[in-house]
N, C-alpha and C positions, 0 to 999 in steps of 0.2 A: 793427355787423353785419359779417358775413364779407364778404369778394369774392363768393363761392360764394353764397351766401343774398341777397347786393345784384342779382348777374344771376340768379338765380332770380326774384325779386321783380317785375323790369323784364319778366324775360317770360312771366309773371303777369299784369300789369297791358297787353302786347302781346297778350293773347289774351284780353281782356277782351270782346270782341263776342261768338267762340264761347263764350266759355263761358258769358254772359247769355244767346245763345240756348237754348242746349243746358240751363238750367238752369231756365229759362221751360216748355218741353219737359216736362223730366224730373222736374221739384217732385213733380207727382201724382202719377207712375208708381211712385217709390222712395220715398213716404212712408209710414210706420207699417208698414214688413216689410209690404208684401202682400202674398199669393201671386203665384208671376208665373206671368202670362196672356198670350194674343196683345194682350191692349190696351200691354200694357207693353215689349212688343216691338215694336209700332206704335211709341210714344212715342220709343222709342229710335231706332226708323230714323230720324225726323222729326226727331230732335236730331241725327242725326251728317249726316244730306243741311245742315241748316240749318249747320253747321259747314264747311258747301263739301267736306267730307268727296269727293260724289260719291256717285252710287247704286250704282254697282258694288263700291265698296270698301265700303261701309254693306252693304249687300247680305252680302259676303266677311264682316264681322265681327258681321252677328248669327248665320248660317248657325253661322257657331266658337261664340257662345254658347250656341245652341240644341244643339250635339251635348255642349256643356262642361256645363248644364246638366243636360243630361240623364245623363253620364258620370257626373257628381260626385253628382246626388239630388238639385242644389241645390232651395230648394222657395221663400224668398222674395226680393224683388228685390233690396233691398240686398247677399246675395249674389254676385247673376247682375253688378250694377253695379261689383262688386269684381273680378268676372270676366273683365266687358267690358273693365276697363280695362287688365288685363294681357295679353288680344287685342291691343290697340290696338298696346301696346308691341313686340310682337311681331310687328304689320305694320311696324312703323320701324324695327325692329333692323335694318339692315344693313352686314355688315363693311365698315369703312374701311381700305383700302389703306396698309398701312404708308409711311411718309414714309424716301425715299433720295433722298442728296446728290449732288450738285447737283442742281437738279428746275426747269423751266420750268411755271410753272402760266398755261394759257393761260385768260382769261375770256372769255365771251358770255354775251350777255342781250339783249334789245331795248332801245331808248334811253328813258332814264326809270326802271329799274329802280333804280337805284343802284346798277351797277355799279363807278365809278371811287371813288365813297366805298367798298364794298366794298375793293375793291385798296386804296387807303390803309390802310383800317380791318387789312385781311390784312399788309401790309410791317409796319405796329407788332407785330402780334402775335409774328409768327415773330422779331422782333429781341429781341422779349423774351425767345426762346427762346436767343437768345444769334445769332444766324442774321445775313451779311450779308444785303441785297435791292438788287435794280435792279428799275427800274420801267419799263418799254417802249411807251411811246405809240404802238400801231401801229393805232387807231382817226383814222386821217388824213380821212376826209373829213365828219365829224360838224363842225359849226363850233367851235370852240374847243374841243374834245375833249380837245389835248392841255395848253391850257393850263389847265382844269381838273385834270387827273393831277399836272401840274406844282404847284398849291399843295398837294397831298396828300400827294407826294414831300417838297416844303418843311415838311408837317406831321410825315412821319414821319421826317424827316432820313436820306433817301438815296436816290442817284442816279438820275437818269431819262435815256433815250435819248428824241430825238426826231426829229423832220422838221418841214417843212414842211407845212401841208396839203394833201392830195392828192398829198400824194406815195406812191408801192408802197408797201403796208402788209408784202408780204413782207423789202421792202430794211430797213426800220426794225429789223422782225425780226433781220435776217442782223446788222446793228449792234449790237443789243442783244445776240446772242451773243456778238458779238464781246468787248464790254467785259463779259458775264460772266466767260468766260474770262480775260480780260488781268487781272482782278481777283481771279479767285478765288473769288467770289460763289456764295454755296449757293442764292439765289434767283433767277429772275428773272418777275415779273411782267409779263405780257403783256394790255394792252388791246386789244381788236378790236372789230370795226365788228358795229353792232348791229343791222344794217336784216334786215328778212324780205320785200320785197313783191319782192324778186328773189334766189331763192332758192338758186336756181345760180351766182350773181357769190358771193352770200355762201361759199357749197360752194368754189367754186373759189379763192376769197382763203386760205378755211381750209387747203386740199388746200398750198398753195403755202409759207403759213407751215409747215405741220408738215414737207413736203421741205427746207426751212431748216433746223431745225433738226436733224431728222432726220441731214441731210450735214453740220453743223456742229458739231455738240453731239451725240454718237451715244452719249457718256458720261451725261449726261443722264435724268431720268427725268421724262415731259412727265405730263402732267395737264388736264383739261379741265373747267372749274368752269363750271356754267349757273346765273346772277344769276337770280333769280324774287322778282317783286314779291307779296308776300304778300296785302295787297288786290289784288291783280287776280282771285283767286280762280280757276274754272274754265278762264278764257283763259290761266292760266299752265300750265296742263296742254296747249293749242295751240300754248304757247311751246317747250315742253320738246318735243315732237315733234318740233317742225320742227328745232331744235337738234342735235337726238341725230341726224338726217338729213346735215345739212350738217357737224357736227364734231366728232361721239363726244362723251361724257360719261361722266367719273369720278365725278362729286359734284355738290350742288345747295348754292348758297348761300340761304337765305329772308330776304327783306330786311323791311322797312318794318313787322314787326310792332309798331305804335304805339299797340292800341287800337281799330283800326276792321276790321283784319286777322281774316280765318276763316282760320285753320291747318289743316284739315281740308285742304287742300290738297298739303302734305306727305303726305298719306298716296295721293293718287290721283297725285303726283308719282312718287313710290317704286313705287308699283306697277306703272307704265306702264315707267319706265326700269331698277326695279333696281338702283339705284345710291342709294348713300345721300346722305342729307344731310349736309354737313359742320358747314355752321355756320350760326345762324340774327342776323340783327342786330335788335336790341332799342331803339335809339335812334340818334339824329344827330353824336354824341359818335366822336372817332377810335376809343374804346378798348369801343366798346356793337355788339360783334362777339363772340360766344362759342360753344363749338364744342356742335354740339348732341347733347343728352340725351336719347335716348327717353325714358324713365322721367318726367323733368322736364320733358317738353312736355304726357305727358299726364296728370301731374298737374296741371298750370297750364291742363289744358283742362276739367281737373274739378272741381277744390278750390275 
């Protein structure tokens, strides 16, 4: 089996909840070419809210099959379900930012997410693109934060700046540029502090780090990745607000799709911020990080 067709597979079998719901759901509705009716339209809503979807985005894409329907003459469901799925596609399509050198990708997410596996799983990746990486522990006051970051550094084989705990997450910062630059380095990875129950420390750590780099690194091209745990489902949509408040966001990374995950979340993620998904992780594995597919999320949320 291919690379391409092994993480297709994995996230397949990561969107295994939504799509037993959504297929529980929709058995009746698109069996034997029926005509399609408001009951069939019911069924659909009821699969994409059960998908964590959200009702406003559910909502957004029967609305587009009802006018698609109606545009095309489609008349049975199987159809309108070939229809719906190329809406879906077109809720997720959103342009990703071309990649320029040197580039600081700073991450946030709340603690738990799997963020710092993230960052590991991201340093192999880009290396394999041929790319140096430094790795920047500036998540100092999580307990062992950093020396977690640190065996994932030791997993992807390359360097990591650190401190002390509790020490300025900006000063870790101003270090970590430092030894991009003294090195050369196309990357540098940046961990940050996860908490939300004080929303304004977190705003103001963000505002500090980015005039760091900003005065230091003005060659640089910064970026701002928000970790989202895929089971957490609708509370990841209260995550990503509070985020996109305290630290702008480029991208969305979706983690933990293992199986118990509703992915219908990516689509009420994207639509709140606008910003696409970069890359979704599939497994616990360094290298089970892959950049994501519209087309092949929502095929694996229907197939």
């Amino acid at each position: 089996m291919s690379e391409k067709k092994n993480l297709f597979s994995r996230l397949r079998e990561g969107l295994f909840k939504s799509r037993e719901n959504m297929a529980m759901v929709m058995e009746d509705a698109v069996a034997d070419d029926r005509p399609i009716d408001e009951d069939f339209y019911d069924s659909l809503m009821d699969a994409l809210i059960l998908s964590d979807m959200g009702s406003a985005c559910a909502t957004e894409a029967i609305e587009s099959l009802r006018a698609q329907v109606k545009a095309q003459n489609l008349k049975v469901t199987t159809q309108a379900k070939a229809a719906l799925q190329e809406i879906l596609v077109e809720m997720l399509e959103v342009e990703k930012p071309a990649l320029h050198w040197p580039m600081v990708i700073l991450t946030v997410g709340v603690n738990g997410v799997g963020k710092t596996t993230t960052i590991g799983k991201l340093a192999l990746r880009f290396q394999g693109l041929g790319r140096t990486i430094i790795l920047c522990a500036a998540d100092t006051f999580r307990a062992a934060a950093a020396d977690q970051l640190e065996v994932w550094a030791e997993r992807a084989r390359c360097p990591i700046v650190r401190h002390k705990e509790g020490a300025d997450p900006a000063g870790v910062v101003f270090d970590g540029v430092q030894a991009a630059k003294s090195r050369q380095a196309d990357l540098l990875i940046v961990d940050t502090a996860g908490r939300l129950h004080n929303k304004k420390n977190l705003m103001d750590e963000m505002e500090k780090m980015r005039r760091v780099i900003d005065r230091e690194y003005p060659e640089a091209t910064v970026r701002c990745l928000l970790v989202v745990d895929a089971t957490t489902g609708q509370n990841g949509l209260a995550q990503a607000r509070a985020f996109r408040e305290a630290a702008g966001i480029n991208g969305i990374v979706l983690t933990k799709l293992d199986g118990t995950a509703k992915g219908g979340i990516a689509f009420s993620i994207i639509k709140e911020l606008k910003v696409p998904v970069m890359y979704v992780g599939v497994g616990e594995g360094i290298e089970d990080l892959q950049a994501f597919d519209a087309k092949e999320f929502v095929s694996a949320l229907f197939d």
